[in-house]
mmCIF file of the N, C-alpha and C atoms, coordinates in Angstrom:
data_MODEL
# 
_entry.id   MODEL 
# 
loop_
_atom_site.group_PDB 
_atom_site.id 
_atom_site.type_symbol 
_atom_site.label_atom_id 
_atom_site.label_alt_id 
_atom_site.label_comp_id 
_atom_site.label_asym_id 
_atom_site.label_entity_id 
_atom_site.label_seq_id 
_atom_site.pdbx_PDB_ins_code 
_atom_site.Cartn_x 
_atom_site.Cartn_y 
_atom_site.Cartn_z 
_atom_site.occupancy 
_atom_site.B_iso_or_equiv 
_atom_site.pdbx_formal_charge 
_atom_site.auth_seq_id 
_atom_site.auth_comp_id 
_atom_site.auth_asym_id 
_atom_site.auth_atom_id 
_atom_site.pdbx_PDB_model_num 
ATOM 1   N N  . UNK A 1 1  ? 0.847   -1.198 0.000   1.00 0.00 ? 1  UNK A N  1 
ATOM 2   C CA . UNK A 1 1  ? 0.000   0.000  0.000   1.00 0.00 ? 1  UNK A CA 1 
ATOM 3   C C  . UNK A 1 1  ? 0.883   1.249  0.000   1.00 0.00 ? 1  UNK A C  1 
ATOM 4   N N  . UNK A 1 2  ? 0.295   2.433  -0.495  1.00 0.00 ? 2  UNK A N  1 
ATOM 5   C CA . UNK A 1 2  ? 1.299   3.730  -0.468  1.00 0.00 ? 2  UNK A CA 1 
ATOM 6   C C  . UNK A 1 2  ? 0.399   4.339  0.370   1.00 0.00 ? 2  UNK A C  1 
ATOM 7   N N  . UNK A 1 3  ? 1.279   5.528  1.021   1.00 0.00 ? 3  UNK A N  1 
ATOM 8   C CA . UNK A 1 3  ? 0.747   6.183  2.020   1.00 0.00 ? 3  UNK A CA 1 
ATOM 9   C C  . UNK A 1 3  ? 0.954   7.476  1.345   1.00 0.00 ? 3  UNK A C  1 
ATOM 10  N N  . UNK A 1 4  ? -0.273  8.673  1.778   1.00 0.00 ? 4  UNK A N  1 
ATOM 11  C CA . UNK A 1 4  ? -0.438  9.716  1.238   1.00 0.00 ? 4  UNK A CA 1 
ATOM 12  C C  . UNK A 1 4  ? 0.433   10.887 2.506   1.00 0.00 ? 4  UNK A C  1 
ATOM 13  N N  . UNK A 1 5  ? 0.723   11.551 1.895   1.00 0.00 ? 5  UNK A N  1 
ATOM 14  C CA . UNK A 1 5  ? 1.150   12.590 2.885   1.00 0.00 ? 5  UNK A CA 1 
ATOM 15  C C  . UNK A 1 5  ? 0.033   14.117 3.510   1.00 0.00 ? 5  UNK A C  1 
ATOM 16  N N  . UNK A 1 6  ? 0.396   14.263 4.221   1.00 0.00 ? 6  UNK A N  1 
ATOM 17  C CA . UNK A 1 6  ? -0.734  15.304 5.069   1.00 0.00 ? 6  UNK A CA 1 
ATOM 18  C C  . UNK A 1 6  ? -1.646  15.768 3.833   1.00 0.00 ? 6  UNK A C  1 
ATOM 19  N N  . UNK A 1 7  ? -0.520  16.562 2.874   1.00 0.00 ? 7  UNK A N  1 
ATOM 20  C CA . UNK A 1 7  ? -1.140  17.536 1.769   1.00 0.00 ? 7  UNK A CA 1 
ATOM 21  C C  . UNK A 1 7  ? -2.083  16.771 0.658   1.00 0.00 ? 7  UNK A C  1 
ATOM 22  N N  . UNK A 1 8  ? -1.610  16.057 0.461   1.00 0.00 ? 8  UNK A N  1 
ATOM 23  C CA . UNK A 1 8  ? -2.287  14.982 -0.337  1.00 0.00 ? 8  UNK A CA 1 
ATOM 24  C C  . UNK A 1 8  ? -3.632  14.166 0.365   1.00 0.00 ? 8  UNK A C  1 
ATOM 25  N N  . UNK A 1 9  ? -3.836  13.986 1.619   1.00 0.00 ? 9  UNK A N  1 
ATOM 26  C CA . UNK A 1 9  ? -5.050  13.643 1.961   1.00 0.00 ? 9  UNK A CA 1 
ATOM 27  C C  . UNK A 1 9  ? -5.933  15.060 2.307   1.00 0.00 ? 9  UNK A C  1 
ATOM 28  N N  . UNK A 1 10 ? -5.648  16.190 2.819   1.00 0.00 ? 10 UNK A N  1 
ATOM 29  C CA . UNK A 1 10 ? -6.468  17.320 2.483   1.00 0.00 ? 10 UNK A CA 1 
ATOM 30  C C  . UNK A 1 10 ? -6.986  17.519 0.974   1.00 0.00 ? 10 UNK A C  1 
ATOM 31  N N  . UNK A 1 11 ? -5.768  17.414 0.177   1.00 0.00 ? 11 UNK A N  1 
ATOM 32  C CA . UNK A 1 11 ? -6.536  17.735 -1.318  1.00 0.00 ? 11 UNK A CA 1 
ATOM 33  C C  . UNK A 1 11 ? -7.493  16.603 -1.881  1.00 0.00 ? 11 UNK A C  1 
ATOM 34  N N  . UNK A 1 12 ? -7.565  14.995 -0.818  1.00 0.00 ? 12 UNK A N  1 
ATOM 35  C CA . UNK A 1 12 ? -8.615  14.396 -1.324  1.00 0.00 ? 12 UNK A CA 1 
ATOM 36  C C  . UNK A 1 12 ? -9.598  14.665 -0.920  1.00 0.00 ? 12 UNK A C  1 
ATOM 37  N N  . UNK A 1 13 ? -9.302  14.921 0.564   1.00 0.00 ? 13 UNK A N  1 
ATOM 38  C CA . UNK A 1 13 ? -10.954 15.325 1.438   1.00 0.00 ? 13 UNK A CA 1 
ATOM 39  C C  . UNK A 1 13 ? -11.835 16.700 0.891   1.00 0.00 ? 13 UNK A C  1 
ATOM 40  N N  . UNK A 1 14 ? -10.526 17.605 -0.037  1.00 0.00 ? 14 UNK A N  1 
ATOM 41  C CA . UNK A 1 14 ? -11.785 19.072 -0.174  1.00 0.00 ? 14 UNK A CA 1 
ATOM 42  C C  . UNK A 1 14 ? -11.782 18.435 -1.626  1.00 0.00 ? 14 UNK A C  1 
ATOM 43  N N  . UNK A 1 15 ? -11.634 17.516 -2.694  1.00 0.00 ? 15 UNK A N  1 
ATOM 44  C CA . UNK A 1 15 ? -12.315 17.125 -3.829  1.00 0.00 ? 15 UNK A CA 1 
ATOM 45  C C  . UNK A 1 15 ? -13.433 16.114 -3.619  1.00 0.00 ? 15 UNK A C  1 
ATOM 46  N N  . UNK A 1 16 ? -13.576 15.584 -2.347  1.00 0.00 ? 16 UNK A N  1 
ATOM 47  C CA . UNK A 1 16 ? -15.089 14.809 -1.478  1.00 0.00 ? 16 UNK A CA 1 
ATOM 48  C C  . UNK A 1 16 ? -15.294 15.614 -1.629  1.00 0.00 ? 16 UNK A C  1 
ATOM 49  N N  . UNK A 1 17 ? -15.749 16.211 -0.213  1.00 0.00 ? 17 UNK A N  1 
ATOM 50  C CA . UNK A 1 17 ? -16.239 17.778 -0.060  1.00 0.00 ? 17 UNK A CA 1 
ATOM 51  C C  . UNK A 1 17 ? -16.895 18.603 -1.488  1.00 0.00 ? 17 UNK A C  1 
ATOM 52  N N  . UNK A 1 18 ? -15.885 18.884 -2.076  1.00 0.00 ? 18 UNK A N  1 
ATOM 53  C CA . UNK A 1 18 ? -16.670 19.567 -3.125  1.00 0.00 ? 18 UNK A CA 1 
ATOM 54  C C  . UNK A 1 18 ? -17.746 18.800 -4.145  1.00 0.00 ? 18 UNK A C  1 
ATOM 55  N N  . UNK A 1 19 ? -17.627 17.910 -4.429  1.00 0.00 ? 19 UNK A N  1 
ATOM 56  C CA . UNK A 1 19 ? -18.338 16.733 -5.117  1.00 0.00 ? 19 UNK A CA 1 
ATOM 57  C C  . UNK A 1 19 ? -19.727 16.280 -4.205  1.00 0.00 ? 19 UNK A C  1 
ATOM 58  N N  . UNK A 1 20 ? -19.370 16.212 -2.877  1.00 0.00 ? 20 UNK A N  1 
ATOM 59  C CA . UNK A 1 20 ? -20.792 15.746 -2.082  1.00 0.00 ? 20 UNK A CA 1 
ATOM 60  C C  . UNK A 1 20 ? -21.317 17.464 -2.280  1.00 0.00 ? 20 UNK A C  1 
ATOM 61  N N  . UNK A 1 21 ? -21.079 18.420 -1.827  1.00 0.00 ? 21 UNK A N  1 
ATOM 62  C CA . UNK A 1 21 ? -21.890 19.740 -1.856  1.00 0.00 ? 21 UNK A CA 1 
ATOM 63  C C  . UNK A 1 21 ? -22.039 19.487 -3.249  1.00 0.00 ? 21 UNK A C  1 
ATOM 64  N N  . UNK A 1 22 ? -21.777 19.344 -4.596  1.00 0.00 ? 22 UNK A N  1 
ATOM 65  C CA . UNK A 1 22 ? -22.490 19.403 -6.059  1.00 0.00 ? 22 UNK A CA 1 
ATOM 66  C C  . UNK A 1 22 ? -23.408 18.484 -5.285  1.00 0.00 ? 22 UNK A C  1 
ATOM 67  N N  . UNK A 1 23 ? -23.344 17.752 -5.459  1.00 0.00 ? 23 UNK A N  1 
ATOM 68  C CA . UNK A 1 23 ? -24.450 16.484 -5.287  1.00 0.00 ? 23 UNK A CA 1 
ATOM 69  C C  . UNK A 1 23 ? -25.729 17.502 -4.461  1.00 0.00 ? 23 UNK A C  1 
ATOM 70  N N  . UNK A 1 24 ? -24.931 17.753 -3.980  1.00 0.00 ? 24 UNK A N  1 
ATOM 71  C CA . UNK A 1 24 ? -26.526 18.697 -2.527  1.00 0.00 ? 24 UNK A CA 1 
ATOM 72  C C  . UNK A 1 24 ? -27.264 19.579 -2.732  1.00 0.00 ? 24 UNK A C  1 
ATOM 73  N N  . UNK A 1 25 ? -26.387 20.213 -3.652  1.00 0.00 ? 25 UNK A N  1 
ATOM 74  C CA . UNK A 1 25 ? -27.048 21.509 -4.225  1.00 0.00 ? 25 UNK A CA 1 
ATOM 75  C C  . UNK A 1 25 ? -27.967 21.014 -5.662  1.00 0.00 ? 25 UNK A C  1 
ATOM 76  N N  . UNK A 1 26 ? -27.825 20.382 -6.404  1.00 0.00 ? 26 UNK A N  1 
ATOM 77  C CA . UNK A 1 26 ? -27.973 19.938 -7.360  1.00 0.00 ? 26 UNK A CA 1 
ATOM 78  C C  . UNK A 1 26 ? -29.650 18.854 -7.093  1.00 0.00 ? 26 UNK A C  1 
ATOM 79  N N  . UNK A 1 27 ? -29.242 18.159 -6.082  1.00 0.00 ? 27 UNK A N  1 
ATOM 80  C CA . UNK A 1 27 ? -30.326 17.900 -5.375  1.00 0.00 ? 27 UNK A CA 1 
ATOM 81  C C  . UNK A 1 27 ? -31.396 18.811 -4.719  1.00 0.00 ? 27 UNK A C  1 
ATOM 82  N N  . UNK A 1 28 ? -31.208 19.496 -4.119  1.00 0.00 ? 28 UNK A N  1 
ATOM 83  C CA . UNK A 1 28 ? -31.554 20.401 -3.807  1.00 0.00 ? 28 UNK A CA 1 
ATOM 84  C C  . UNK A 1 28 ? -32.475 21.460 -4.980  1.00 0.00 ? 28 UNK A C  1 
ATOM 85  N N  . UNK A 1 29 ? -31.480 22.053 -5.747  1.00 0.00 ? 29 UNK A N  1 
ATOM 86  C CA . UNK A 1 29 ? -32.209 22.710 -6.889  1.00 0.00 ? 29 UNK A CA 1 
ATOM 87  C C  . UNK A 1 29 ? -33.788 22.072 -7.565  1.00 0.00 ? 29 UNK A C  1 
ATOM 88  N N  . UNK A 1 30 ? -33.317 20.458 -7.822  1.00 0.00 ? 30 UNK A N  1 
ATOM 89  C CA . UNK A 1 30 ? -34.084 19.759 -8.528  1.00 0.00 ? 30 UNK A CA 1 
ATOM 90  C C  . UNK A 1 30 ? -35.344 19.489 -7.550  1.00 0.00 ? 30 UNK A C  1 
ATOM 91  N N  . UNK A 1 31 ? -35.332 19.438 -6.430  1.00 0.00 ? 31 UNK A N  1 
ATOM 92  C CA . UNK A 1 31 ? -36.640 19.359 -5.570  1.00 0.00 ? 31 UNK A CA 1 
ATOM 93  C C  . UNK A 1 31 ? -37.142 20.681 -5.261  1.00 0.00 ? 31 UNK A C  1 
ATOM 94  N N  . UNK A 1 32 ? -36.247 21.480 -5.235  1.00 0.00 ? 32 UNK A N  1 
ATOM 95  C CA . UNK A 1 32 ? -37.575 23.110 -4.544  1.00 0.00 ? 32 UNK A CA 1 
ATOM 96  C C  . UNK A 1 32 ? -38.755 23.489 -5.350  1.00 0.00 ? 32 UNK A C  1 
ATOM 97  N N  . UNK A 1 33 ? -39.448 24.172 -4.858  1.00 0.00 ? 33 UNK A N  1 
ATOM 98  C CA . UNK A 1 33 ? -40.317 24.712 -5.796  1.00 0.00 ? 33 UNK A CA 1 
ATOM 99  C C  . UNK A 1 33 ? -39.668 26.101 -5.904  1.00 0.00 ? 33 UNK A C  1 
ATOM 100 N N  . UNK A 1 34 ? -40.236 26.418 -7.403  1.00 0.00 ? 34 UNK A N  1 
ATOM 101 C CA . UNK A 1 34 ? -39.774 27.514 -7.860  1.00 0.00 ? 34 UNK A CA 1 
ATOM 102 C C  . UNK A 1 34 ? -41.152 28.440 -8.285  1.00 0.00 ? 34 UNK A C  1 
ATOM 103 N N  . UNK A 1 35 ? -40.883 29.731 -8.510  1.00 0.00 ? 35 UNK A N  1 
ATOM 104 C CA . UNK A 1 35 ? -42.125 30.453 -8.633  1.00 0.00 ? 35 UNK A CA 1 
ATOM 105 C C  . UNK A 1 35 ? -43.018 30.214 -10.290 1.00 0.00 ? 35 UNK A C  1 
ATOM 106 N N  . UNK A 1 36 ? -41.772 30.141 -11.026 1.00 0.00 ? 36 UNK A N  1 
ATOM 107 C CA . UNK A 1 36 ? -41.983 29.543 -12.419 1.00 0.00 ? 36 UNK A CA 1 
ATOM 108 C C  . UNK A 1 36 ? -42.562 28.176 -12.984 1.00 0.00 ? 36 UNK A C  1 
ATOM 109 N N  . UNK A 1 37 ? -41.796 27.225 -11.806 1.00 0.00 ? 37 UNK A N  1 
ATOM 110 C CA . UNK A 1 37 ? -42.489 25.954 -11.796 1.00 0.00 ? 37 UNK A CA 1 
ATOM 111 C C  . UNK A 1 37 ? -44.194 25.984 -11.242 1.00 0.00 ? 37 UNK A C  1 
ATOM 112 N N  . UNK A 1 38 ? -44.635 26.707 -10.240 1.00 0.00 ? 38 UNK A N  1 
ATOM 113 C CA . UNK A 1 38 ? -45.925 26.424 -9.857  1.00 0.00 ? 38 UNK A CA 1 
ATOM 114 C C  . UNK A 1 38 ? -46.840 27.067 -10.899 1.00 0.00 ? 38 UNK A C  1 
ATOM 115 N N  . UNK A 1 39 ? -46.108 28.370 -11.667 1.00 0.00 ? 39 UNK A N  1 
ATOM 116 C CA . UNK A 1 39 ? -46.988 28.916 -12.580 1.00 0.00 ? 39 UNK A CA 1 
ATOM 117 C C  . UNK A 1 39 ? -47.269 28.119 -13.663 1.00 0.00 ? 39 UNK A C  1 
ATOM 118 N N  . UNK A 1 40 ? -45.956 27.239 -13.832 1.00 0.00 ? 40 UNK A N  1 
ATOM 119 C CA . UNK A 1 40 ? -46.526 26.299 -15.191 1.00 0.00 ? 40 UNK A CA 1 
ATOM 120 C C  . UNK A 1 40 ? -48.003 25.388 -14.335 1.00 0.00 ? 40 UNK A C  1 
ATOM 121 N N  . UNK A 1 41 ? -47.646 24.525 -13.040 1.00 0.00 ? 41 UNK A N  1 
ATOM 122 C CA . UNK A 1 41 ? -48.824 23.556 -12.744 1.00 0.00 ? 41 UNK A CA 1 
ATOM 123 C C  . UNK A 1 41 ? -50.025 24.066 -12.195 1.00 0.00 ? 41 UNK A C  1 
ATOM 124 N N  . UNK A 1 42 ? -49.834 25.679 -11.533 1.00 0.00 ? 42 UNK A N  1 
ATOM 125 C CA . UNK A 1 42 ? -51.200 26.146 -11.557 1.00 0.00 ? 42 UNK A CA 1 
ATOM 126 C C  . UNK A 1 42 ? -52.076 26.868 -12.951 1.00 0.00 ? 42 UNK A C  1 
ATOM 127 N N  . UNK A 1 43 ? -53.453 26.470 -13.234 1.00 0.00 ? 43 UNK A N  1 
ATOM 128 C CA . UNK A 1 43 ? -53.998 26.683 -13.958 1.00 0.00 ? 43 UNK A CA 1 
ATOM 129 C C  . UNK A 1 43 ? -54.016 28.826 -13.792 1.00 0.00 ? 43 UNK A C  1 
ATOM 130 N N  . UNK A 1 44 ? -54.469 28.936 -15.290 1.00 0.00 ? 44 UNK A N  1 
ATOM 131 C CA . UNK A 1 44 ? -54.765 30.376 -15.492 1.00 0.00 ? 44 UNK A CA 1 
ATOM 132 C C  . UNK A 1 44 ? -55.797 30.669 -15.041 1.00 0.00 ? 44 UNK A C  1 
ATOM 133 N N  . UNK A 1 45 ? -56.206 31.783 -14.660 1.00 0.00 ? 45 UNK A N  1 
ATOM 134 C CA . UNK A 1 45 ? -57.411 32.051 -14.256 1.00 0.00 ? 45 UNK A CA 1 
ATOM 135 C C  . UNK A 1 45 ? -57.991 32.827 -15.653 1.00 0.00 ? 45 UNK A C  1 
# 
């Protein structure tokens, strides 16, 4: 096995990090409601 050095396991943990927050936000985006989205599913008056 190779062993990583300090710097090298920080730069894996903030490319997690950044990859789980895409994931969250992205998730996130795709479930909220938006003001545009309800105008499409509410009917016109």
């Amino acid at each position: 096995m190779f062993r990583l050095t300090r710097q090298e396991r920080r730069l894996v943990a903030f490319i997690l990090v950044a990859f789980l927050t895409g994931l969250g936000i992205k998730h996130w985006r795709e479930t909220r409601e938006t003001e545009a989205a309800v105008a499409e599913i509410a009917p016109a008056p």
